[in-house]
ChimeraX commands (.cxc) that place a marker at each C-alpha (Angstrom):
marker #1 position 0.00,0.00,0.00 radius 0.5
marker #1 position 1.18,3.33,-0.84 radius 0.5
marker #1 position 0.89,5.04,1.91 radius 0.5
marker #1 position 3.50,2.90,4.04 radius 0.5
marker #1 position 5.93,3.23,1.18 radius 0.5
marker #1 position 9.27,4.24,2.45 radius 0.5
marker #1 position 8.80,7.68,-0.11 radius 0.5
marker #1 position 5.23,8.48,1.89 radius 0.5
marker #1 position 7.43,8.18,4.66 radius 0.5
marker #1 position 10.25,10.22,3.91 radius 0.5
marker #1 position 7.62,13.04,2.39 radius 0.5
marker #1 position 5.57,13.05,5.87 radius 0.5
marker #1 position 8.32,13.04,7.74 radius 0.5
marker #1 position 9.77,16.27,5.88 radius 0.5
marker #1 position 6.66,18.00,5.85 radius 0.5
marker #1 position 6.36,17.73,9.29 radius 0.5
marker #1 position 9.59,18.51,9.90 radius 0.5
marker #1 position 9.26,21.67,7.77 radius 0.5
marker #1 position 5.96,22.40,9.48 radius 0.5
marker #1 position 7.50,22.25,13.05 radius 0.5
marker #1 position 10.36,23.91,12.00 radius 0.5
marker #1 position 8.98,26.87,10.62 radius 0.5
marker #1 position 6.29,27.36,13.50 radius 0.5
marker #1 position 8.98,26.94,16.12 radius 0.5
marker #1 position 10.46,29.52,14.03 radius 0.5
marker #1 position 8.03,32.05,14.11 radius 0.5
marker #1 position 6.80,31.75,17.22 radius 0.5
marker #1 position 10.41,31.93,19.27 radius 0.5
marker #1 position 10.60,35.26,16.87 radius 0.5
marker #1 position 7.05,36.36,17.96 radius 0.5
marker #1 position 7.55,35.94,21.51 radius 0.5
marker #1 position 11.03,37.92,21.59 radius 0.5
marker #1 position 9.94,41.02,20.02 radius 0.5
marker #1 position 6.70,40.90,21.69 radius 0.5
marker #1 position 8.57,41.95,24.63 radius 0.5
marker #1 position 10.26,44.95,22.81 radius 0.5
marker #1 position 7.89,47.93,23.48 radius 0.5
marker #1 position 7.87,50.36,20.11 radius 0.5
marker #1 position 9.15,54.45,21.24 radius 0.5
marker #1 position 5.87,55.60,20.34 radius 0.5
marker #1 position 3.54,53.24,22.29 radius 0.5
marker #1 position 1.42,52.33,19.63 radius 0.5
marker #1 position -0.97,49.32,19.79 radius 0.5
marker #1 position -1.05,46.82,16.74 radius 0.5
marker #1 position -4.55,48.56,15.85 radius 0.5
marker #1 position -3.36,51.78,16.20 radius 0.5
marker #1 position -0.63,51.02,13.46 radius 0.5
marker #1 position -2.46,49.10,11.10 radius 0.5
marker #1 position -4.59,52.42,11.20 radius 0.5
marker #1 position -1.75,54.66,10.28 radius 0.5
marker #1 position -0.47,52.31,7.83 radius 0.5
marker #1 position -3.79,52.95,6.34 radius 0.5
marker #1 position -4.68,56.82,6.37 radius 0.5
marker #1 position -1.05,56.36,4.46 radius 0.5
marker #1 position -2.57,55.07,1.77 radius 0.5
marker #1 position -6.02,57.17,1.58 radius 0.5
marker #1 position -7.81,54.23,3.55 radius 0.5
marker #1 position -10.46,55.43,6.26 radius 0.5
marker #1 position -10.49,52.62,9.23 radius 0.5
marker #1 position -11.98,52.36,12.32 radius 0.5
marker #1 position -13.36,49.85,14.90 radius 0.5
marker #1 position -17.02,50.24,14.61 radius 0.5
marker #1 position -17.31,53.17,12.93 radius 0.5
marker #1 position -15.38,54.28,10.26 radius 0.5
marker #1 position -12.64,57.73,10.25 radius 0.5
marker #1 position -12.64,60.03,8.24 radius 0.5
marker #1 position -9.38,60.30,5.73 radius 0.5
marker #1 position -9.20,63.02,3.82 radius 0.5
marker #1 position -9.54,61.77,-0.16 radius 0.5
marker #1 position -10.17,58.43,1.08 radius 0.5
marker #1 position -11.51,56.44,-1.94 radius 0.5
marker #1 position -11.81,53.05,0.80 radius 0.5
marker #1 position -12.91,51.87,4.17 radius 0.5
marker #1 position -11.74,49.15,6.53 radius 0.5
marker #1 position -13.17,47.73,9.67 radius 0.5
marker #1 position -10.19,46.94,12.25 radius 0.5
marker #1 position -11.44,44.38,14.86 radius 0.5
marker #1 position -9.90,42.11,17.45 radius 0.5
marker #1 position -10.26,38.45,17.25 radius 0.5
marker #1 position -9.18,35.29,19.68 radius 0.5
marker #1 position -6.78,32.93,18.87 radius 0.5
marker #1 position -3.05,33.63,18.76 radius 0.5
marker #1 position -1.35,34.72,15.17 radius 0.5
marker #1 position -4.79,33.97,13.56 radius 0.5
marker #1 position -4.48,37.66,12.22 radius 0.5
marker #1 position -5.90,38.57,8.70 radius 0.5
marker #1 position -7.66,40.18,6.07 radius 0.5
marker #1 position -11.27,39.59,4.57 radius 0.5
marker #1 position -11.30,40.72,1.19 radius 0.5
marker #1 position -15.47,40.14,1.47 radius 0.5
marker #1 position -15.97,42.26,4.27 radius 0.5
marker #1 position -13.40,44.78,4.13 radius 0.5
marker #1 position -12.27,43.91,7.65 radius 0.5
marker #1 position -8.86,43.42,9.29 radius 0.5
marker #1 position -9.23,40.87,11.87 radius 0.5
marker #1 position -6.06,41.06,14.35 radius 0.5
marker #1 position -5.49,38.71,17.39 radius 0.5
marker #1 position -5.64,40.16,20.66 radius 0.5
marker #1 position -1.89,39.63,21.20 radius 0.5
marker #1 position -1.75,42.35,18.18 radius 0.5
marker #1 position -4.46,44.25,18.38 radius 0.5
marker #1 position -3.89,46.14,21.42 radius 0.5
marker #1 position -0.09,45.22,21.96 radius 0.5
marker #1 position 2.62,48.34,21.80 radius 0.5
marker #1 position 5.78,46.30,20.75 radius 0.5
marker #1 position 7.06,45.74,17.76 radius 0.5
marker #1 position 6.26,42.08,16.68 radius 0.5
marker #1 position 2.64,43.60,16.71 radius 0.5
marker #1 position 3.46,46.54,14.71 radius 0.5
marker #1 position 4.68,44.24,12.31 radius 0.5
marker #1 position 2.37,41.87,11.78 radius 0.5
marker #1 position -0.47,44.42,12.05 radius 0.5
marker #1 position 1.10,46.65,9.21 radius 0.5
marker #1 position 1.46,43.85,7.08 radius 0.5
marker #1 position -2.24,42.85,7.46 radius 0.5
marker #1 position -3.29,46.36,6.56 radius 0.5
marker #1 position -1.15,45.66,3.90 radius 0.5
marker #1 position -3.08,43.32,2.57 radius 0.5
marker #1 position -5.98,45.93,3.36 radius 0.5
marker #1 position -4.02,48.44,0.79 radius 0.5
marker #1 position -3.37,45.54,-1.88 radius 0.5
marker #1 position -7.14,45.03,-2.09 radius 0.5
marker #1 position -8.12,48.36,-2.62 radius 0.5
marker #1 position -5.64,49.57,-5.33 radius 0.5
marker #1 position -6.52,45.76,-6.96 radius 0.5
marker #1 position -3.56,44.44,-6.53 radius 0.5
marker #1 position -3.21,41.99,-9.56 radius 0.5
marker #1 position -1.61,38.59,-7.80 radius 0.5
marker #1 position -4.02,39.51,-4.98 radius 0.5
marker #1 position -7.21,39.46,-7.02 radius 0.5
marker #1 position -5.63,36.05,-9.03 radius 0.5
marker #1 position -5.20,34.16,-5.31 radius 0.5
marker #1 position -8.54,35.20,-3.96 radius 0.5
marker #1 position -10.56,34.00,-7.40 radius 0.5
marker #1 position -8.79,30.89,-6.57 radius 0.5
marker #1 position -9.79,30.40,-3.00 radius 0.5
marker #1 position -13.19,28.18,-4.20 radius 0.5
marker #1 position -10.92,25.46,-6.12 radius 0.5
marker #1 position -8.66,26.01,-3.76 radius 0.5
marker #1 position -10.53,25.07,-0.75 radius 0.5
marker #1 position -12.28,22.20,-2.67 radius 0.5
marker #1 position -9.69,20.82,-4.27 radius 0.5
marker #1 position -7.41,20.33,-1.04 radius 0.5
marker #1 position -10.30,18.57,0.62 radius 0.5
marker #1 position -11.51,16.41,-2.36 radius 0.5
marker #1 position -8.56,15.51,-4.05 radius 0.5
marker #1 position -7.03,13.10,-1.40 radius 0.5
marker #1 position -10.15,10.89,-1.59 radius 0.5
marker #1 position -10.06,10.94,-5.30 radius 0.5
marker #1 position -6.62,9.68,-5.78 radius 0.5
marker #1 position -6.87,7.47,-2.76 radius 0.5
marker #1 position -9.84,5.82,-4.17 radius 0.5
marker #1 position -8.64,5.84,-7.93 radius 0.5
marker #1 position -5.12,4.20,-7.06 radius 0.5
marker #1 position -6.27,1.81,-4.12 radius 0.5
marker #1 position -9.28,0.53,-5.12 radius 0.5
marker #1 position -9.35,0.58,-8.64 radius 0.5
marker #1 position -5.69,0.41,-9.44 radius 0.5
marker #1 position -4.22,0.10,-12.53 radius 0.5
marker #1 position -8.00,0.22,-14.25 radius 0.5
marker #1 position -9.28,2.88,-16.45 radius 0.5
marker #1 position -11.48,4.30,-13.63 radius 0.5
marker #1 position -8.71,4.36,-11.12 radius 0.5
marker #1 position -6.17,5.88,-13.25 radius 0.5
marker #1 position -8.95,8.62,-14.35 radius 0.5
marker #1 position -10.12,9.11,-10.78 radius 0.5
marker #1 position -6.43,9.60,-9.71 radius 0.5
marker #1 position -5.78,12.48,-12.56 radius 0.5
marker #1 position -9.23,14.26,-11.37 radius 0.5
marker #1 position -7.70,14.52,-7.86 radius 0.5
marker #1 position -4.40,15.59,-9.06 radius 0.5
marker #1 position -6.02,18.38,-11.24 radius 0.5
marker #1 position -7.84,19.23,-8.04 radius 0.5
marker #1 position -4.81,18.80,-6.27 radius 0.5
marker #1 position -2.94,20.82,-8.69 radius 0.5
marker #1 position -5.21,24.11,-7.84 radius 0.5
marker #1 position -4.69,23.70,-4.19 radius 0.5
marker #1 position -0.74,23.72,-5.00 radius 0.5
marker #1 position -1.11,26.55,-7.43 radius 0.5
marker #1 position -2.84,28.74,-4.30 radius 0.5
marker #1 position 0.03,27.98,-2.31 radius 0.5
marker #1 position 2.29,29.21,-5.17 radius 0.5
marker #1 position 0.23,32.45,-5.75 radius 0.5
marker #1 position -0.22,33.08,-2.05 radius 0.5
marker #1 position 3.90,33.82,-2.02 radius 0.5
marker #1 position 4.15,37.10,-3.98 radius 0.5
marker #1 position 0.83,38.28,-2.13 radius 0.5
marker #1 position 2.54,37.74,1.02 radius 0.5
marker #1 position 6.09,38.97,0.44 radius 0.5
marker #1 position 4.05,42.57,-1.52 radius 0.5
marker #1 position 2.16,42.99,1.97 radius 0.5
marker #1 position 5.33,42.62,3.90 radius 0.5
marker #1 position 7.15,45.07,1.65 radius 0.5
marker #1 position 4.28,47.53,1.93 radius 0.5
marker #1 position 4.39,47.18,5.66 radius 0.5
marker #1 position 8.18,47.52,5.99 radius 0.5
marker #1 position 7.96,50.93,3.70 radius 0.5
marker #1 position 5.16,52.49,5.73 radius 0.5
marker #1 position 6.35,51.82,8.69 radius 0.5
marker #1 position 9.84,53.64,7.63 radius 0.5
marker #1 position 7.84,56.38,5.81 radius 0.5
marker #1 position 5.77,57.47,8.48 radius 0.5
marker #1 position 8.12,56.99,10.99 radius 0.5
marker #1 position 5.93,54.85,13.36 radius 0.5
marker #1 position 9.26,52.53,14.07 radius 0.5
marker #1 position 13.15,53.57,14.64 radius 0.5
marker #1 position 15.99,51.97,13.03 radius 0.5
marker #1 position 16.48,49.23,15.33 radius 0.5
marker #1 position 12.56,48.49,15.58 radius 0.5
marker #1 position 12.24,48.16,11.70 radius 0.5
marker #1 position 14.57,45.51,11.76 radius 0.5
marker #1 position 12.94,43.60,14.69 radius 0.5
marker #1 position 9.87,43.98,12.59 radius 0.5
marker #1 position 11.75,42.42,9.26 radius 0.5
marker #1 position 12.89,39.45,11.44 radius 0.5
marker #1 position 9.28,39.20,12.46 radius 0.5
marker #1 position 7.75,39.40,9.23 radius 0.5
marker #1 position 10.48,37.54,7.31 radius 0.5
marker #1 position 9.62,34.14,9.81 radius 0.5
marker #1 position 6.50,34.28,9.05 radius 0.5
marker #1 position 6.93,34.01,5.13 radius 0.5
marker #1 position 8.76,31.07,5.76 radius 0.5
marker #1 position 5.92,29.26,7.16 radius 0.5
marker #1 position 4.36,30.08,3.00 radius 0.5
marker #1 position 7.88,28.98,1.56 radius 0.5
marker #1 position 7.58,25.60,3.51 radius 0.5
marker #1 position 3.31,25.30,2.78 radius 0.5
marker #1 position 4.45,25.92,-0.93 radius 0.5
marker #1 position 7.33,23.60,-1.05 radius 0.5
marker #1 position 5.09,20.24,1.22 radius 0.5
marker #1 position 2.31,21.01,-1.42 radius 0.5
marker #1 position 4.51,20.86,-4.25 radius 0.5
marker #1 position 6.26,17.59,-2.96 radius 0.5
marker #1 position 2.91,16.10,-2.44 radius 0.5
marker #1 position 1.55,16.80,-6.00 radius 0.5
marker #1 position 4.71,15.64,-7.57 radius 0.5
marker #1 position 4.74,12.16,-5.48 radius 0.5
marker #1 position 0.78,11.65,-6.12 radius 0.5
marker #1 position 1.39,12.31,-10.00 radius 0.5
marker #1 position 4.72,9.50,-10.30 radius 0.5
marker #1 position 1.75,6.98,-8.53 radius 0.5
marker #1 position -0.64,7.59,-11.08 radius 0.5
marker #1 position 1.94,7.06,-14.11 radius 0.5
marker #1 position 3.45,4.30,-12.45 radius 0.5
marker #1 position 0.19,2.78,-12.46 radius 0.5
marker link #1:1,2 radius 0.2
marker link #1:2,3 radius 0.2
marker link #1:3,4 radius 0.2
marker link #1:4,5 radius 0.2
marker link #1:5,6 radius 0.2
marker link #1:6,7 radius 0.2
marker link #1:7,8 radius 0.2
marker link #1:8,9 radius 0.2
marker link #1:9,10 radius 0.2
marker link #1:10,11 radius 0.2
marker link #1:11,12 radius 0.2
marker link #1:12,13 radius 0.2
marker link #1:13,14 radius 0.2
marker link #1:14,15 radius 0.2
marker link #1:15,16 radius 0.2
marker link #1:16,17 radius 0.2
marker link #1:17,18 radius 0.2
marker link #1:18,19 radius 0.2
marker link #1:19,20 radius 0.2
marker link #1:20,21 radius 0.2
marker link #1:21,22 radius 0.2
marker link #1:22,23 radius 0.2
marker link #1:23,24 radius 0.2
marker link #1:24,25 radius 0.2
marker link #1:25,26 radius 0.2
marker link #1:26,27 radius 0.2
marker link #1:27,28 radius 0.2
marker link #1:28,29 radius 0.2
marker link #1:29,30 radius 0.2
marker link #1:30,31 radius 0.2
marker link #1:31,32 radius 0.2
marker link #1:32,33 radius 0.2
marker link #1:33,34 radius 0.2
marker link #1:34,35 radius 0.2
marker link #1:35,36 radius 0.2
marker link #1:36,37 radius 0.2
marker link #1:37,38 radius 0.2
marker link #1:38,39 radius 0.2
marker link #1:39,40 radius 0.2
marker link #1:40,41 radius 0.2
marker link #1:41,42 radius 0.2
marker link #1:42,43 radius 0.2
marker link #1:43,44 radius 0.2
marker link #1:44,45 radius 0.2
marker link #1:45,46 radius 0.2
marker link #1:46,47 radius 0.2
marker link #1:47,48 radius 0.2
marker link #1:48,49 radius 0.2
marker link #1:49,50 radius 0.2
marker link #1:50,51 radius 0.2
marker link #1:51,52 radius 0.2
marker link #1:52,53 radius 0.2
marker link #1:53,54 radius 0.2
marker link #1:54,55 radius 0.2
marker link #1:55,56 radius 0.2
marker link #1:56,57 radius 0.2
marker link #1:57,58 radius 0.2
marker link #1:58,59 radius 0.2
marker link #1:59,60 radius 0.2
marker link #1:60,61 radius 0.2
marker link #1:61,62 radius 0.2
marker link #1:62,63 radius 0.2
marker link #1:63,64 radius 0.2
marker link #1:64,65 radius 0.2
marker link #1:65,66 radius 0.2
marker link #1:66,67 radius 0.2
marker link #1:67,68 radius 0.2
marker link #1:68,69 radius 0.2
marker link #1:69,70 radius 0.2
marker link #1:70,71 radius 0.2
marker link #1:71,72 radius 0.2
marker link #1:72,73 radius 0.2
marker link #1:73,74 radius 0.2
marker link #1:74,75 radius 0.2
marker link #1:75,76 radius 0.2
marker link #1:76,77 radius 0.2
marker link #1:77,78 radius 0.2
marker link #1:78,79 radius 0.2
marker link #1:79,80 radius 0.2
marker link #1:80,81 radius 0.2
marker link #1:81,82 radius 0.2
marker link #1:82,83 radius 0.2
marker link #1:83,84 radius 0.2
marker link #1:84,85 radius 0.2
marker link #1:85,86 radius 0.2
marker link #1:86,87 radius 0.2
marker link #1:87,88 radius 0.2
marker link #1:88,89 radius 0.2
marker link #1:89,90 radius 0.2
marker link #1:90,91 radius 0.2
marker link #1:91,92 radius 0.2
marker link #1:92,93 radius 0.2
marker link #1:93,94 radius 0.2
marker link #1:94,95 radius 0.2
marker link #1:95,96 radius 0.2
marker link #1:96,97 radius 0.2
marker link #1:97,98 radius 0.2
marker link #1:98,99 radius 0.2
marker link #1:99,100 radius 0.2
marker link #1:100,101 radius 0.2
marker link #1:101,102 radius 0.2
marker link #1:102,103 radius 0.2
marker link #1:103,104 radius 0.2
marker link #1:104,105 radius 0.2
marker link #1:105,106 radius 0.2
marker link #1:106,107 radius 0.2
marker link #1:107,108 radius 0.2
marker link #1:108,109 radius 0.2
marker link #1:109,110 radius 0.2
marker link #1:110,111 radius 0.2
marker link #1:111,112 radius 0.2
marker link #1:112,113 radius 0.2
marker link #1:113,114 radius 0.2
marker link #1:114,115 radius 0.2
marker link #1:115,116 radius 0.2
marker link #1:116,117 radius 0.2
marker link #1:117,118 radius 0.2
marker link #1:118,119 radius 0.2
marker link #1:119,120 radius 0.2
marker link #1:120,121 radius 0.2
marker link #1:121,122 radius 0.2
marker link #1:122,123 radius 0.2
marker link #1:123,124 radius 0.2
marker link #1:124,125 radius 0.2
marker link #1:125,126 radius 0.2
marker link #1:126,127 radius 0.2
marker link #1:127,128 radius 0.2
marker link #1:128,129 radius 0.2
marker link #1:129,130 radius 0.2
marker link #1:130,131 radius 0.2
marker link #1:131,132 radius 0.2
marker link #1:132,133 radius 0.2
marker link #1:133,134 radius 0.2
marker link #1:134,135 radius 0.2
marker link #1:135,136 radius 0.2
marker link #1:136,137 radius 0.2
marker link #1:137,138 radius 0.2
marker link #1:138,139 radius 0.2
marker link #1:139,140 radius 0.2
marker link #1:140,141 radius 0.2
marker link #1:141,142 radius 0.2
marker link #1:142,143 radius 0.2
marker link #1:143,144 radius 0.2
marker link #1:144,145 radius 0.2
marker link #1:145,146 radius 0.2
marker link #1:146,147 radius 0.2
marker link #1:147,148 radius 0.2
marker link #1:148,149 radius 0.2
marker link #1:149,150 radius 0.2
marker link #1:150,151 radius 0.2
marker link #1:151,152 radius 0.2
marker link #1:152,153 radius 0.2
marker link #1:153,154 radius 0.2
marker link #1:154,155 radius 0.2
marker link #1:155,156 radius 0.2
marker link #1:156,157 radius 0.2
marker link #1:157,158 radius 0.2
marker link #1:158,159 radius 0.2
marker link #1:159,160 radius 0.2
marker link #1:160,161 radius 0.2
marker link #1:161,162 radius 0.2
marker link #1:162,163 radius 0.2
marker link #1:163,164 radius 0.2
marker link #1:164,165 radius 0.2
marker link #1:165,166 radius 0.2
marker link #1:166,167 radius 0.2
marker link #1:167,168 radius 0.2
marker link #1:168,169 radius 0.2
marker link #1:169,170 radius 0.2
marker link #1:170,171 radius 0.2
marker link #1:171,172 radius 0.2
marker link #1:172,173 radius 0.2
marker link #1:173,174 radius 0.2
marker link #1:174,175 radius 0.2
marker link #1:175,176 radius 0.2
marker link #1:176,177 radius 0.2
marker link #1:177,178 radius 0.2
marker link #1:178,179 radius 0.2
marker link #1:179,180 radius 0.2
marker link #1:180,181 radius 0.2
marker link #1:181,182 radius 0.2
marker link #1:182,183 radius 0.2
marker link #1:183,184 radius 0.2
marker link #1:184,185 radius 0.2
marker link #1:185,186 radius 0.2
marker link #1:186,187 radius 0.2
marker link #1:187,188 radius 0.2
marker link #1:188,189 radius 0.2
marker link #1:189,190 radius 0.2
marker link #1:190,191 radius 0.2
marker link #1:191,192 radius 0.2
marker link #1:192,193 radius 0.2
marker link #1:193,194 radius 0.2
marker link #1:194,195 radius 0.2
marker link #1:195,196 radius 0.2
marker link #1:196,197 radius 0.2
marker link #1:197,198 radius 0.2
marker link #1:198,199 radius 0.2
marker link #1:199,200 radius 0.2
marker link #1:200,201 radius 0.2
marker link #1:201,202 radius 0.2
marker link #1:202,203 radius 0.2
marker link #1:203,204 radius 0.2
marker link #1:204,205 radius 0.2
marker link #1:205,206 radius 0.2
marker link #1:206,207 radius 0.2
marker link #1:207,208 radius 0.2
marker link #1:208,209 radius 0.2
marker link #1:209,210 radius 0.2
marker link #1:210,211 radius 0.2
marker link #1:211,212 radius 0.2
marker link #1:212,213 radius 0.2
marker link #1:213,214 radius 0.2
marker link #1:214,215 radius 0.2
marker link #1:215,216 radius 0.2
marker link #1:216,217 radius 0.2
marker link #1:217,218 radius 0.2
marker link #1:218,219 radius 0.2
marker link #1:219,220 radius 0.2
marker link #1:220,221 radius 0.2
marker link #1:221,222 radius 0.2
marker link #1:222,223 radius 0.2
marker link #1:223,224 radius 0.2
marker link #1:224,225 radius 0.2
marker link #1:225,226 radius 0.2
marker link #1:226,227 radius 0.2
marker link #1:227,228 radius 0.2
marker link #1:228,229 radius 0.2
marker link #1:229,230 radius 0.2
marker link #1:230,231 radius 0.2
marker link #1:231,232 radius 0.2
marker link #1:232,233 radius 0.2
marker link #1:233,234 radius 0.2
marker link #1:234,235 radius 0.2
marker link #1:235,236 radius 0.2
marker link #1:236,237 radius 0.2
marker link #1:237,238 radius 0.2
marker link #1:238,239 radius 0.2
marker link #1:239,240 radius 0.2
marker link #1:240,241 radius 0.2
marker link #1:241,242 radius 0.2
marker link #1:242,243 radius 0.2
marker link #1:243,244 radius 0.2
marker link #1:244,245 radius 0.2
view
């Protein structure tokens, strides 16, 4: 059976491996510049809504402030969980944890400002941005479905016409759920360059703090670099099943 094969093996045990690695990563990076208070004593919120009226985008808990020209609106709001933070494209709200949201050190100014990043990206329609949300549906679908397909197709049909068509369905689904992961990468590294520059430009972090910030922001792209390369692994190891068979 496949899925004791020594190459199954090997692939879970580097994707988990990458997995822990990378989360150890980012949150031993969290945790230390959590404790390094920013000059201006700032809360996360406070900096995703300069970061923001930067770029001509009104914000606000639940109401909305005024920005002079502002062509956009988003809702800032606190959420549980610990580095769940993030954007809704469909709602026009940034959701920050509530170790960012009302935090004045710099790991939250950093991930904060690169969430409102992702604010800015969707309101001056940011091309890759646009591509990875249309993609989201197949995405999400094909990551849940695909497994089954090509479990089914190669185990209990085998070699047969229906199994080896079953198995190529699920790696075309698979393939989309790959391709997000691929996308997702320039999306993420724009928002982090947009935070890094706005933070700089409107001098909301000093020399020292910016680079605590970079550390903080560059951890957390590895934890996309390592969900890219898994995914890719996987897809390539699924496809070499179906041809063998």
């Amino acid at each position: 059976m496949f899925l004791f094969s020594p190459s199954w093996i090997v692939l879970i045990v580097v994707s988990t491996a990458l997995g822990l690695g990378t989360r150890y990563y980012i949150n031993s990076t969290f945790r230390k510049w959590s404790q390094v208070p920013i000059h201006n004593g700032m809360t996360g919120a406070q900096v995703a809504q300069r970061v923001l009226a930067a770029n001509g985008i009104a914000s606000g808990g639940g109401t909305v402030l005024p920005v002079a020209g502002a062509q956009a609106h988003v809702r800032i709001q606190a959420i549980g969980g610990s580095l769940s933070d993030n954007y809704d494209p469909r709602s026009k709200t940034l959701n920050l944890s509530q170790s960012v949201y009302g935090s004045p050190t710099v790991a939250a100014a950093g991930v904060a400002a690169h969430e409102a990043g992702h604010a800015v990206q969707d309101a001056q329609g940011y091309v890759w941005g646009g591509i990875r949300n249309a993609l989201v549906p197949l995405a999400s679908f094909g990551s849940g479905a695909a497994m089954w397909l090509i479990i089914a197709g190669l185990f209990f049909f085998g070699a047969s016409q229906l199994g080896v068509a079953m198995a190529y369905v699920g790696l075309a689904f698979f393939a989309f759920a790959v391709l997000f992961q691929f996308v997702t990468l320039p999306v993420e590294l724009n928002a982090s360059r947009r935070a890094m520059a706005a933070l700089e430009t409107t001098d909301t972090l000093d020399p020292e703090q910016l680079a605590g910030a970079r550390r903080v922001l560059t951890a957390a792209a590895l934890t996309y670099v390592a969900a890219a390369l898994v995914a890719a692994l996987q897809l390539l190891y699924f496809f070499g099943l179906a041809r063998r068979d």
